[in-house]
SEKE-926494 format. One record per residue (C-alpha): residue in three letters; x, y, z; residue number from 1. Coordinates in nm, 2 decimals. Layout:
BEGIN
REC res      u      v      w   n
REC ala      X      Y      Z NUM
...
END
This chain:
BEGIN
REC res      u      v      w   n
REC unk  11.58  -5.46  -0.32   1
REC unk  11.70  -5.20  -0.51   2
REC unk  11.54  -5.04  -0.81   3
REC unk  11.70  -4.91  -1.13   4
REC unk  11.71  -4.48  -1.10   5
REC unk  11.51  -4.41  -1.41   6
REC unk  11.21  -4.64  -1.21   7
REC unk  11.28  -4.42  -0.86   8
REC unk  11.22  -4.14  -1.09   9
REC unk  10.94  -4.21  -1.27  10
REC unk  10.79  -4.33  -0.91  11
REC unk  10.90  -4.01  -0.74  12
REC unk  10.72  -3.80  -1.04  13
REC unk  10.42  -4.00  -0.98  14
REC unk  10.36  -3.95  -0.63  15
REC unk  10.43  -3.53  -0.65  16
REC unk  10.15  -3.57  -0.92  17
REC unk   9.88  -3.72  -0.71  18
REC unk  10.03  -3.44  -0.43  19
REC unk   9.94  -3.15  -0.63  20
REC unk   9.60  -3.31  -0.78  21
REC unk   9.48  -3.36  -0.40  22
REC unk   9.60  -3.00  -0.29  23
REC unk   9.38  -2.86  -0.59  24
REC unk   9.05  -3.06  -0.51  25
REC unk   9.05  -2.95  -0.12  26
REC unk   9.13  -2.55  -0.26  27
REC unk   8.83  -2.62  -0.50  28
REC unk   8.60  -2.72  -0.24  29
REC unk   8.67  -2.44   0.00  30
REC unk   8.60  -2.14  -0.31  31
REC unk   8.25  -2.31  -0.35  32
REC unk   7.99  -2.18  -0.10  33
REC unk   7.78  -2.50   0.06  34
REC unk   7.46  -2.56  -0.13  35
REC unk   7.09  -2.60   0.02  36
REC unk   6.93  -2.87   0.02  37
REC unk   6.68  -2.88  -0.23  38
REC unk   6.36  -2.83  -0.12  39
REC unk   6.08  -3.15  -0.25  40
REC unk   5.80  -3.02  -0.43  41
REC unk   5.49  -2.96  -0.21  42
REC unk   5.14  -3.15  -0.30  43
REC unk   4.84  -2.99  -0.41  44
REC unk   4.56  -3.11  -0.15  45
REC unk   4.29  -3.29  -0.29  46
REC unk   3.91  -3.18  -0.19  47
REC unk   3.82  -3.49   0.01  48
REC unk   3.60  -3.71  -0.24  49
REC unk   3.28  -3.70  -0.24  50
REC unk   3.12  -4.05  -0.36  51
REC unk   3.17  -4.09  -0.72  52
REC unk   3.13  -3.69  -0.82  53
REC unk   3.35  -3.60  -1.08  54
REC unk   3.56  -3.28  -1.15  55
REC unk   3.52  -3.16  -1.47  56
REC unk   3.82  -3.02  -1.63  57
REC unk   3.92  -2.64  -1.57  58
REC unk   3.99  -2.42  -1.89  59
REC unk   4.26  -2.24  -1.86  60
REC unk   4.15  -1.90  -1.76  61
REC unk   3.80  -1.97  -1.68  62
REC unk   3.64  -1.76  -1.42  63
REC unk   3.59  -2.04  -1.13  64
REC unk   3.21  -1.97  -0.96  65
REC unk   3.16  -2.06  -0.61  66
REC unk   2.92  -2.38  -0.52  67
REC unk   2.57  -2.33  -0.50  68
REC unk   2.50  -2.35  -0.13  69
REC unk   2.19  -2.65  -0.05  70
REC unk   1.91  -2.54   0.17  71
REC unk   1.77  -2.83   0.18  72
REC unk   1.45  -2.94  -0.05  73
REC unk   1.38  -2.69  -0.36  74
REC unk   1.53  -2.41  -0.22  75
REC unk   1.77  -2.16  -0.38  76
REC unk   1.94  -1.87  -0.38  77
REC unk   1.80  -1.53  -0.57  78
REC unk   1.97  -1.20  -0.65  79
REC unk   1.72  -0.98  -0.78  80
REC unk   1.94  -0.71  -1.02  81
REC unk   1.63  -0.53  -1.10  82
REC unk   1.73  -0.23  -0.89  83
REC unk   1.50   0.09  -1.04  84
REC unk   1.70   0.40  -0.94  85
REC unk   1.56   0.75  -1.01  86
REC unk   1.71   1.06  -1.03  87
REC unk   1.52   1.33  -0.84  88
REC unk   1.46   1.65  -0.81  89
REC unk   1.32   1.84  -0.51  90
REC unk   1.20   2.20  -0.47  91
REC unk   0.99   2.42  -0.28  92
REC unk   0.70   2.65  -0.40  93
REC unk   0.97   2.97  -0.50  94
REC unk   1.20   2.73  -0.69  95
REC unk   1.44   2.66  -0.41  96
REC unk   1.65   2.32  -0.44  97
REC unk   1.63   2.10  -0.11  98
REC unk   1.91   1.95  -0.02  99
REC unk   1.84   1.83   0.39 100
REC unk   1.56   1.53   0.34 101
REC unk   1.62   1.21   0.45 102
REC unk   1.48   0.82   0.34 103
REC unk   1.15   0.85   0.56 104
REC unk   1.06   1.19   0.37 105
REC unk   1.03   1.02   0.08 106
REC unk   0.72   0.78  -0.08 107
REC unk   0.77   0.60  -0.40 108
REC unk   0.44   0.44  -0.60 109
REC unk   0.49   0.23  -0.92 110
REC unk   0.18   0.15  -1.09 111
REC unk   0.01   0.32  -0.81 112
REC unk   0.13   0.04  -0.53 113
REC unk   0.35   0.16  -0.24 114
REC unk   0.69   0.09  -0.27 115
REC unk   0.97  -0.04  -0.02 116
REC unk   1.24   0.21  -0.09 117
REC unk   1.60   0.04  -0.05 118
REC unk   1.84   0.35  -0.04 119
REC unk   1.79   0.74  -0.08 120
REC unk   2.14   0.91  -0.13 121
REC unk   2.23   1.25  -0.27 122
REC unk   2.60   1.20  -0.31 123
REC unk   2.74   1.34  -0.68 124
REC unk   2.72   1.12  -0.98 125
REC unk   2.91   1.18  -1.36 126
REC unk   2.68   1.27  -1.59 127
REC unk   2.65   1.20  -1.97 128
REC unk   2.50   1.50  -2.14 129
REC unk   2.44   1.67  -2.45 130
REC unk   2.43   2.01  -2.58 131
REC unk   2.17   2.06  -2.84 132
REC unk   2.15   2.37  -3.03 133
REC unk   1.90   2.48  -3.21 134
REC unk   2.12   2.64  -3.51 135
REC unk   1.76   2.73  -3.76 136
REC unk   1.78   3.11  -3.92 137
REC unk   1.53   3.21  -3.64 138
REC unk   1.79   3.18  -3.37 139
REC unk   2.07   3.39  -3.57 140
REC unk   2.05   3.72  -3.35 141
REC unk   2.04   3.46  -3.01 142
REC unk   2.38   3.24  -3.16 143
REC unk   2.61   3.46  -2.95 144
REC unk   2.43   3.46  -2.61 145
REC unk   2.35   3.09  -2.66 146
REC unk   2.71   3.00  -2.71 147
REC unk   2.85   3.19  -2.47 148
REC unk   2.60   3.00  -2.21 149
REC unk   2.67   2.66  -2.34 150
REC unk   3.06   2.71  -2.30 151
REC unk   2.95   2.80  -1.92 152
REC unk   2.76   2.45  -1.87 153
REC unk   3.13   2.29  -2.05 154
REC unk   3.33   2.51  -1.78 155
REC unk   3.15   2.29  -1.50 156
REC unk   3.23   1.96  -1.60 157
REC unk   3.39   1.76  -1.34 158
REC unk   3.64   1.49  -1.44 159
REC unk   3.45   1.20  -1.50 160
REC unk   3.15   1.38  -1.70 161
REC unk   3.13   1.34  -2.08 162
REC unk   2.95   1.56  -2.33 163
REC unk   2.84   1.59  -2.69 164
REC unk   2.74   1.89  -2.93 165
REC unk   2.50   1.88  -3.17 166
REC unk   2.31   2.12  -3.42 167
REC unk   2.00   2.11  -3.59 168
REC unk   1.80   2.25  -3.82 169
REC unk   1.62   2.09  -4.10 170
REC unk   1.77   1.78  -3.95 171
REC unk   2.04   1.71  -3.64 172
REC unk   2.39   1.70  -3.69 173
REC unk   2.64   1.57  -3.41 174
REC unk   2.95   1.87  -3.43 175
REC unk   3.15   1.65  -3.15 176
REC unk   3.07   1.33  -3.04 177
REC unk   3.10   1.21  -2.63 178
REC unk   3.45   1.34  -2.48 179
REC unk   3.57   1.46  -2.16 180
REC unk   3.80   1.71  -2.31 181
REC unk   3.63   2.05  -2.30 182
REC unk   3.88   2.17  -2.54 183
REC unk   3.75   1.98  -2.82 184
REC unk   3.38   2.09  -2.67 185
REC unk   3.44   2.40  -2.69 186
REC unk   3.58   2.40  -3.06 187
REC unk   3.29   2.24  -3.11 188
REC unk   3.06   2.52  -3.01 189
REC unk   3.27   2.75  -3.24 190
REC unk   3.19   2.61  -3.55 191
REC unk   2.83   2.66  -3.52 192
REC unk   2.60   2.84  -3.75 193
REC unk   2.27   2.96  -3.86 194
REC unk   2.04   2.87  -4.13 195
REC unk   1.73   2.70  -4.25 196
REC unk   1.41   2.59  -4.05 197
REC unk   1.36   2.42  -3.75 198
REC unk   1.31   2.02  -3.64 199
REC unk   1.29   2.02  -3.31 200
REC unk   1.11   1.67  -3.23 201
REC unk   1.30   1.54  -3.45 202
REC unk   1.64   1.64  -3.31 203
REC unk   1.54   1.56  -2.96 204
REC unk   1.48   1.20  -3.05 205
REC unk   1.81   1.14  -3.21 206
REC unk   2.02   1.31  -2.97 207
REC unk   1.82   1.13  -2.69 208
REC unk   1.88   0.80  -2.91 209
REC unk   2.27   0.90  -2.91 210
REC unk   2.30   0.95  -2.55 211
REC unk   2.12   0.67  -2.43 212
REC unk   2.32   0.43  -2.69 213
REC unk   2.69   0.58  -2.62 214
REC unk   2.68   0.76  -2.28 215
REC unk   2.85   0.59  -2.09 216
REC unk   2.74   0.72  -1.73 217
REC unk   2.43   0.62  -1.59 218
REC unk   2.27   0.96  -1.52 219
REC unk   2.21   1.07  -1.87 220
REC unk   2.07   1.40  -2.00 221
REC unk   2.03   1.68  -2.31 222
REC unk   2.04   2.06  -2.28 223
REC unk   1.82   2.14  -2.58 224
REC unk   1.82   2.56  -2.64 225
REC unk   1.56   2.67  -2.89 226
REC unk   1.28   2.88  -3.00 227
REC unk   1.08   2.64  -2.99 228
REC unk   0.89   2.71  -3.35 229
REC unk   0.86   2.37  -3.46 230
REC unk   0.81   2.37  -3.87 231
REC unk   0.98   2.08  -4.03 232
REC unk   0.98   1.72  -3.78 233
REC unk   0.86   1.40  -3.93 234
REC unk   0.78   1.30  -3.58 235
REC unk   0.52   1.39  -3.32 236
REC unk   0.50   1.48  -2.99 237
REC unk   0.33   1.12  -2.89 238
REC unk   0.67   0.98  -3.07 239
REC unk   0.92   1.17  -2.88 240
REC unk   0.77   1.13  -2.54 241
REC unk   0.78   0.77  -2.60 242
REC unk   1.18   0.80  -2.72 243
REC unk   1.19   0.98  -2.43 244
REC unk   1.04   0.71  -2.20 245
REC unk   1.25   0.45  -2.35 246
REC unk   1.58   0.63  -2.35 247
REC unk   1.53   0.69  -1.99 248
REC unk   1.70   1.04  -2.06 249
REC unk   1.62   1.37  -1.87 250
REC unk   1.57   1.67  -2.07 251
REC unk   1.66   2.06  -2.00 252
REC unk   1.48   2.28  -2.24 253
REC unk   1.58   2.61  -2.29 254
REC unk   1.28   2.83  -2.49 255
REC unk   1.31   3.16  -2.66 256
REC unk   0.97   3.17  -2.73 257
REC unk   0.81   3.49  -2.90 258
REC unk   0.46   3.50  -2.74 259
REC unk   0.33   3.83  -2.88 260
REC unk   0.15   3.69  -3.18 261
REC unk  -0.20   3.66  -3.10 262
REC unk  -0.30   3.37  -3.33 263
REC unk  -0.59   3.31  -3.49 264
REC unk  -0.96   3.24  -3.39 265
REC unk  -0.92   2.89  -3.46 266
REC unk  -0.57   2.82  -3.39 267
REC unk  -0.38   2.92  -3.06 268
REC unk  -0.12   3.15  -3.08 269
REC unk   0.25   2.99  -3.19 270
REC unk   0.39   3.12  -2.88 271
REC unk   0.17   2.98  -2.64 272
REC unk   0.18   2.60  -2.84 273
REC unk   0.57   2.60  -2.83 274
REC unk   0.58   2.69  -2.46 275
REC unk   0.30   2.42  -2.35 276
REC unk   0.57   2.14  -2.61 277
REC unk   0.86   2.25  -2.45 278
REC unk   0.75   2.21  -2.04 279
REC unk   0.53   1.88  -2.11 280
REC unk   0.87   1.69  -2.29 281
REC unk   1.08   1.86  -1.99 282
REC unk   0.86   1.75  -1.72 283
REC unk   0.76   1.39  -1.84 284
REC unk   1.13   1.32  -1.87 285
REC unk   1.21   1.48  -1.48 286
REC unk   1.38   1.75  -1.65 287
REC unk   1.29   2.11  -1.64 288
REC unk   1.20   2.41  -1.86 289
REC unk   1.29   2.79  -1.89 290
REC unk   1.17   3.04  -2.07 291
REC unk   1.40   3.35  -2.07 292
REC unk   1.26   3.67  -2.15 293
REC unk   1.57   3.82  -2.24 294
REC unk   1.93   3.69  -2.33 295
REC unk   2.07   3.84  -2.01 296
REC unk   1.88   3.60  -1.85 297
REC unk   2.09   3.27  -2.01 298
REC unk   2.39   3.27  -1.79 299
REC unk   2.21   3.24  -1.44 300
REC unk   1.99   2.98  -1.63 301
REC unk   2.32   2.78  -1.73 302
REC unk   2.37   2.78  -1.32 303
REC unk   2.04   2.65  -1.27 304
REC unk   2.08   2.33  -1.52 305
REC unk   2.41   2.24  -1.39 306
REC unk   2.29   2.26  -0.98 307
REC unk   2.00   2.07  -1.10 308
REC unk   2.24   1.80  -1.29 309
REC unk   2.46   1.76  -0.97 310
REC unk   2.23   1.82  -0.66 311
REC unk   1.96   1.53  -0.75 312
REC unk   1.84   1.23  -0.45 313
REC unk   1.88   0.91  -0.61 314
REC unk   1.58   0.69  -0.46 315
REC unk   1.67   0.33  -0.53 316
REC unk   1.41   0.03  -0.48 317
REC unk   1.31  -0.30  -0.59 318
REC unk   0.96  -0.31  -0.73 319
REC unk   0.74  -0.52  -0.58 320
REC unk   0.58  -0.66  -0.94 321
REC unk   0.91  -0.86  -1.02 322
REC unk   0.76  -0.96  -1.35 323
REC unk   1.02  -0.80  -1.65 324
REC unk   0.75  -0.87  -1.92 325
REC unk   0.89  -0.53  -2.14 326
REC unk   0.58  -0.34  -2.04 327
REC unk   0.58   0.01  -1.93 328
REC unk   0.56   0.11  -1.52 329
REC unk   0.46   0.47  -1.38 330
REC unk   0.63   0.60  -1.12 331
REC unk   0.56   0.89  -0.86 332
REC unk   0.76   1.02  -0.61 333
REC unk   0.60   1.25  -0.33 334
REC unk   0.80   1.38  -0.04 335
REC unk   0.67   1.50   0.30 336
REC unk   0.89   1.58   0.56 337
REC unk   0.72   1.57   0.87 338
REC unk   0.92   1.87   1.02 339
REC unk   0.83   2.12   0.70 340
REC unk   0.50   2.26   0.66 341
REC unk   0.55   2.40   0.32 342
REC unk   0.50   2.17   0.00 343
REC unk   0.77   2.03  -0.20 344
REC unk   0.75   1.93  -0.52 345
REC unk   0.94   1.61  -0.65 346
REC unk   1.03   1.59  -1.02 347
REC unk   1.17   1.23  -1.15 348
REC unk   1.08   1.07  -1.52 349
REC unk   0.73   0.90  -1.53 350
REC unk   0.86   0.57  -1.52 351
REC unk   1.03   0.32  -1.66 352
REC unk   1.07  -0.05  -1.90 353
REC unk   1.03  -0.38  -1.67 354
REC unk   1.29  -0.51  -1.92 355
REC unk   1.33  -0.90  -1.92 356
REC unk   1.63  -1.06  -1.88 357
REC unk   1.91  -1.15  -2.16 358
REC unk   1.72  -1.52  -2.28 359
REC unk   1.34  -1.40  -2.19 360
REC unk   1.12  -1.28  -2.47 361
REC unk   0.97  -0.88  -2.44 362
REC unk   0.59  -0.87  -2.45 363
REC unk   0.62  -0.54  -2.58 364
REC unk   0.90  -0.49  -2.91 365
REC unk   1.15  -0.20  -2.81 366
REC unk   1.31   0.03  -3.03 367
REC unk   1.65   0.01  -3.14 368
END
């Protein structure tokens, strides 16, 4: 049969078309590199049911607690967090600091009743302190020297220690709040002056207020330098020990105390009274006292607070009277060691608050 040539054509076009369509497809498929397979989502396993125990729904990021584990019958698991940890001081009869005594040489009592003690360590803690300068017209001759010593106890900060400055004199005023910068502690220390009387009790209590409520390490202490002649406090002594007690704080007391006036027949001599204040707040708080003779005496004093600050045991236990009722608990620390004949002596704060729990009521109110 024999077709007319405008349909051969038109044929002939058609095939060359589907020719070059076929050659493109197979070139097409060759560029593109083969594709994996995709991989099927993988199932969450299921806990294996338990009964008819439902699973309540899971906030989203809400901290997941473990299962309680079942002993059997009533009981339950306990973790006592009243760990008591005391910061202690030990030195022999010429003032020495001892730094080789182990656990075993040590005896804690609390409320008079033996203690177990969990951990003795002497490894070096930060410290939140404060220096407290007494800034009253009786100290102007002594600014100088006592500035000079406080920028010492700034120099040997280490990097995780934080400090504050304060003033007082009819009444406390903070110069530079908590920092680790020494810079700005040190500016701090140069805008100090002198003038007006002295409040002494009072200052201690709200500097030891501030550093227990913002310090944020938990070895806390003030460096208080004074004369010691206190005139103008609304406060007394009964009141700051207690602050003290509460604030679990330790206090350094430096005393330039003038003891050549003889008194009065019915009244002890000034001297004498400010020295006796200044060592019983040091001591009830595991802190310690000095009473320079002379300003050239301030800068190997500075040395002293700052071994004492970093070379304390920390004796750790759990009190056997687990009750936290808010009362007060006394607390002595002797140490023995069997292999030293001469005494030590063992300087911590007198105790501590049996504080109760977040949720339990105090049997005692606390101060804010």
């Amino acid at each position: 049969m024999r077709y007319p040539k405008s349909f051969r054509f038109m044929l002939v076009a058609a095939l060359a078309g589907c020719l070059a369509f076929s050659i493109t497809l197979s070139a097409t498929a060759q560029q593109q590199p083969p594709q994996p397979p995709t991989k099927p989502p993988e199932q969450k396993k299921s806990d294996p049911p338990k009964g008819d125990q439902k699973k309540a729904p899971q906030r989203q990021g809400a901290v997941v607690e473990p299962p309680v584990q079942d002993l059997g019958g009533d009981s339950t698991i306990k973790i006592d967090t009243q760990l008591v940890e005391l910061d202690v001081t030990v030195i022999d009869q010429a003032n020495r600091p001892i730094f080789t005594l182990s656990k075993e040489d040590f005896t804690v009592y609390e409320d008079r009743v033996k203690q177990s003690i969990e951990q003795v360590s002497r490894a070096e803690v930060p410290v939140s302190f404060g220096l407290v300068i007494d800034t009253s017209g009786s100290m102007r001759t002594k600014l100088q020297v006592v500035s000079d010593a406080a920028l010492s106890l700034i120099k040997t900060m280490r990097s995780q220690d934080e400090a504050f400055v304060a003033q007082f004199k009819a009444e406390a005023d903070l110069v530079q709040d908590f920092t680790r910068d020494k810079r700005e502690l040190e500016d701090a220390i140069g805008e100090l002056f002198t003038g007006g009387g002295t409040s002494l009790l009072d200052a201690i209590i709200a500097t030891a207020d501030h550093a227990h409520q913002k310090g944020k390490q938990r070895r806390k202490a003030l460096v208080i330098i004074s004369d010691g002649l206190e005139k103008n406090s609304s406060v007394k002594e009964k009141e700051v020990m207690e602050a003290l007690k509460e604030d679990e704080v330790q206090v350094y007391l430096v005393g330039f105390i003038d003891e050549e006036d003889p008194g009065g027949m019915f009244r002890a001599a000034p001297g004498k009274k400010a020295r006796e204040l200044l060592s019983r707040l040091a001591e009830d708080s595991g802190g310690r006292a000095f009473f320079p003779k002379d300003l050239s005496e301030m800068p190997a004093i500075t040395e002293q607070i700052a071994k004492d600050l970093r070379t304390q045991y920390v004796v750790s236990y759990y009190p056997s009277n687990e009750k936290r009722d808010g009362t007060f608990r006394t607390v002595k620390v002797e140490v023995a060691p069997k292999d030293n004949k001469t005494k030590l002596i063992a300087r911590t704060r007198q105790g501590y608050y049996a504080r109760p729990e977040k949720g339990q009521a105090s049997a005692v109110s606390e101060k804010k």
